[in-house]
C-alpha positions in Angstrom: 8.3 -10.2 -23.0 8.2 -12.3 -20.2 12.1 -12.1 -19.6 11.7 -8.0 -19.2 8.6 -8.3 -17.0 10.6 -11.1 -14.4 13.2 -8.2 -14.5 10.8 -5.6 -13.9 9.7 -7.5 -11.0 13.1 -8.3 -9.6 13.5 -7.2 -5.5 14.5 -3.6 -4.7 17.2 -3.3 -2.0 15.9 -2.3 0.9 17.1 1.7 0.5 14.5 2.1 -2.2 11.2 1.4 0.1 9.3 2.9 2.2 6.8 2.3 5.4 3.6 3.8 6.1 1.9 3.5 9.4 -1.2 1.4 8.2 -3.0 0.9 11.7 -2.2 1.7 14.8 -3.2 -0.1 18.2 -5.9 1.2 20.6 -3.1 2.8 22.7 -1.1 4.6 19.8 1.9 3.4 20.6 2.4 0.8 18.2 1.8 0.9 14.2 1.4 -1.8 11.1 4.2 -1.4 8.5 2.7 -1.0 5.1 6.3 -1.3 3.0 6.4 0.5 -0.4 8.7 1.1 -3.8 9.9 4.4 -3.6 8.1 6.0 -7.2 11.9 7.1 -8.2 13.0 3.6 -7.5 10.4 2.8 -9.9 11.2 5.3 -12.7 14.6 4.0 -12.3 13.8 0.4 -12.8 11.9 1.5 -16.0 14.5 3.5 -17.5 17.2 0.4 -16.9 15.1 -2.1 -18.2 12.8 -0.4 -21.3 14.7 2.3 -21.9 13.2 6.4 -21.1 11.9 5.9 -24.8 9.6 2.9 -24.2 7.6 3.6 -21.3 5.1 6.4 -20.4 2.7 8.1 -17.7 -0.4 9.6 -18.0 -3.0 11.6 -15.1 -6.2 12.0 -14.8 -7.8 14.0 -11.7 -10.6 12.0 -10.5 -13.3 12.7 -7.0 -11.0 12.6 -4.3 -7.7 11.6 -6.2 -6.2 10.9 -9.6 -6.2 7.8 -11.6 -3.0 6.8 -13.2 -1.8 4.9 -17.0 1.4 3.7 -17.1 2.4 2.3 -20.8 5.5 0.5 -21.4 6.5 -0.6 -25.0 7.8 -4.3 -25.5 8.2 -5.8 -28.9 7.0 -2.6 -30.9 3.8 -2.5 -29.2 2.3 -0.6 -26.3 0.6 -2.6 -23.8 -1.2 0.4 -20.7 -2.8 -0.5 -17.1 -4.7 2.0 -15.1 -5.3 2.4 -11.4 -5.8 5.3 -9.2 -5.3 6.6 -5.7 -6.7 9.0 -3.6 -5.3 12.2 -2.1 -3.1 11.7 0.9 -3.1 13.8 3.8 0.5 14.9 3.7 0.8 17.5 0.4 -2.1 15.6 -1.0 -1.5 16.4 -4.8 1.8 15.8 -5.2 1.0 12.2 -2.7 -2.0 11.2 -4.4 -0.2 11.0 -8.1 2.9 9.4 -6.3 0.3 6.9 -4.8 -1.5 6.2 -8.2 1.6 5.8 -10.4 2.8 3.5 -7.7 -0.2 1.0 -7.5 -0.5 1.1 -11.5 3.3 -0.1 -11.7 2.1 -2.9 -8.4 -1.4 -4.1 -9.8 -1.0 -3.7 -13.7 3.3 -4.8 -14.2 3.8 -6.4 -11.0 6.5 -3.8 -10.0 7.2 -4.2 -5.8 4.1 -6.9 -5.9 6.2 -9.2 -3.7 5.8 -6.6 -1.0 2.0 -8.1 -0.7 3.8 -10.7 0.6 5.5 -9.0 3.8 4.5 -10.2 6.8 2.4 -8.0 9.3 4.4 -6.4 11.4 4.3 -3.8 14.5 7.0 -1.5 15.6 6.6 1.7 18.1 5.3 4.6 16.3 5.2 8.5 17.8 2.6 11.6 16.4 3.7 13.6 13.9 1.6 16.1 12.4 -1.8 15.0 12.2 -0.8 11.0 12.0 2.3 9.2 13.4 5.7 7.9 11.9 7.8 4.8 13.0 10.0 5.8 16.1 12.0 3.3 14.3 13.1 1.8 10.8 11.0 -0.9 10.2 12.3 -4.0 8.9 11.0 -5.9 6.1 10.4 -9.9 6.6 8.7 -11.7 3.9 6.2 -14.7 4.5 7.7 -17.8 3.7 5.8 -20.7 1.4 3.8 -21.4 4.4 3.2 -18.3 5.9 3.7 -18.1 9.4 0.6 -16.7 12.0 1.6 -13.6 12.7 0.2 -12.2 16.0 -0.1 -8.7 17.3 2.1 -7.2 20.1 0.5 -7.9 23.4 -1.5 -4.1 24.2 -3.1 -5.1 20.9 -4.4 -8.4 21.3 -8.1 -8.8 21.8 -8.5 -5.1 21.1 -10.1 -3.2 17.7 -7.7 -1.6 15.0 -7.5 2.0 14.6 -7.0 3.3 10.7 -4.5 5.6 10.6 -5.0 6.6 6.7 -8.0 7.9 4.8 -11.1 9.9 5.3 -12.4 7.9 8.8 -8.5 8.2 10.2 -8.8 7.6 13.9 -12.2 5.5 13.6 -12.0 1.6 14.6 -13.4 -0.5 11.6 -16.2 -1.6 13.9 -16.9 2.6 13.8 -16.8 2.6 10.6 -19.3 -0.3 9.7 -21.9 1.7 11.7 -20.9 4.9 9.3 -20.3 3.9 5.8 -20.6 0.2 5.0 -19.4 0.8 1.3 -15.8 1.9 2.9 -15.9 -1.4 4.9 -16.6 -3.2 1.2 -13.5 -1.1 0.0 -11.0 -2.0 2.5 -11.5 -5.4 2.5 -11.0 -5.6 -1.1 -8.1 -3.5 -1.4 -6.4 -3.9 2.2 -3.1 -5.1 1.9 -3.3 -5.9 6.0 -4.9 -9.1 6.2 -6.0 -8.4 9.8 -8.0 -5.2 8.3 -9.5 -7.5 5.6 -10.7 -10.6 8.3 -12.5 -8.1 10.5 -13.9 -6.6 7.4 -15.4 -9.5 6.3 -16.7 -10.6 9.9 -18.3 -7.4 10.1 -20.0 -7.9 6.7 -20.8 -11.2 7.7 -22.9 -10.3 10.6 -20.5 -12.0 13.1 
């Protein structure tokens, strides 16, 4: 077992991700890269290393967004995980079972769970649509042992984050606090940007 799950695990070549715009900077010209396993990446990794026969999806529409169990047989026997994921904003169906299948294979099999370990990075960002995109291809760096400080480009510093995803898009955090504490609560436990989950937790302190 263990020798297919350290293969499931293995890196993905840097064609198979993707980036999201996780914050962007006061001025909205600079955005947090948020990298991601493509979910065909993914269904390819299963298929090389279980076999199409051994592994399995599963949906389930929940408030808001759909909640996702992904089975995968080893040694005869089924073992499932289940996470979920709520719409997105961009063809929100269609995103939000994308999004839950890929957390499930992050969270419960440790597919692409090395990318928690990316290093917060900023490149310049332009609108699309109703959010922005990377002017340019972000590059993916990954903390070493000893992860290095990693500080924000200059217009940011000293200056609150803005999200860029989910229901309070375009609201700083400290915005948010004042709104819906429970959302504050949520970010800092699922935030992958460690910047989002310190001010989080100094607003929750009282500080």
């Amino acid at each position: 077992m263990t020798e297919l799950l350290n293969k499931l695990r293995e890196h993905f070549p840097e064609e198979d991700l993707e980036f999201r715009v996780g914050a962007t900077n006061t001025d909205k010209t600079m955005g947090l890269a948020l990298a991601y396993v493509q979910a065909r990446a993914i269904q390819n990794r299963l298929d090389e290393v279980l076999g199409v026969e051994n592994w399995k999806v599963a949906y389930k529409e929940i408030q808001g967004g759909f909640l996702c169990t992904l089975s995968i047989r080893i040694n005869n026997e089924w073992i499932s995980k289940e996470d979920g994921a709520s719409t997105t904003d961009y063809e929100s169906i269609k995103g939000g079972i994308s999004s839950a299948f890929k957390r499930v294979a992050s969270s419960g099999f440790g597919i692409g769970r090395y990318l928690y370990n990316a290093r917060n990075s900023w490149f310049p960002i332009k609108p699309q649509g109703k959010g922005f995109v990377f002017a340019t291809t972000p590059k993916l760096e990954l903390n070493d042992k000893e992860p290095k400080k990693e500080k924000l480009p200059d217009k940011t510093e000293d200056k609150p984050l803005v999200l860029d995803f989910g229901k309070y898009k375009g609201y700083t955090l400290e915005e948010i606090y004042k709104k819906d504490i429970s959302y504050i609560k949520y970010l800092r436990d699922k935030s992958r940007d460690v910047n989002i989950i310190k001010t989080c937790e100094r607003l929750l302190e009282g500080k």
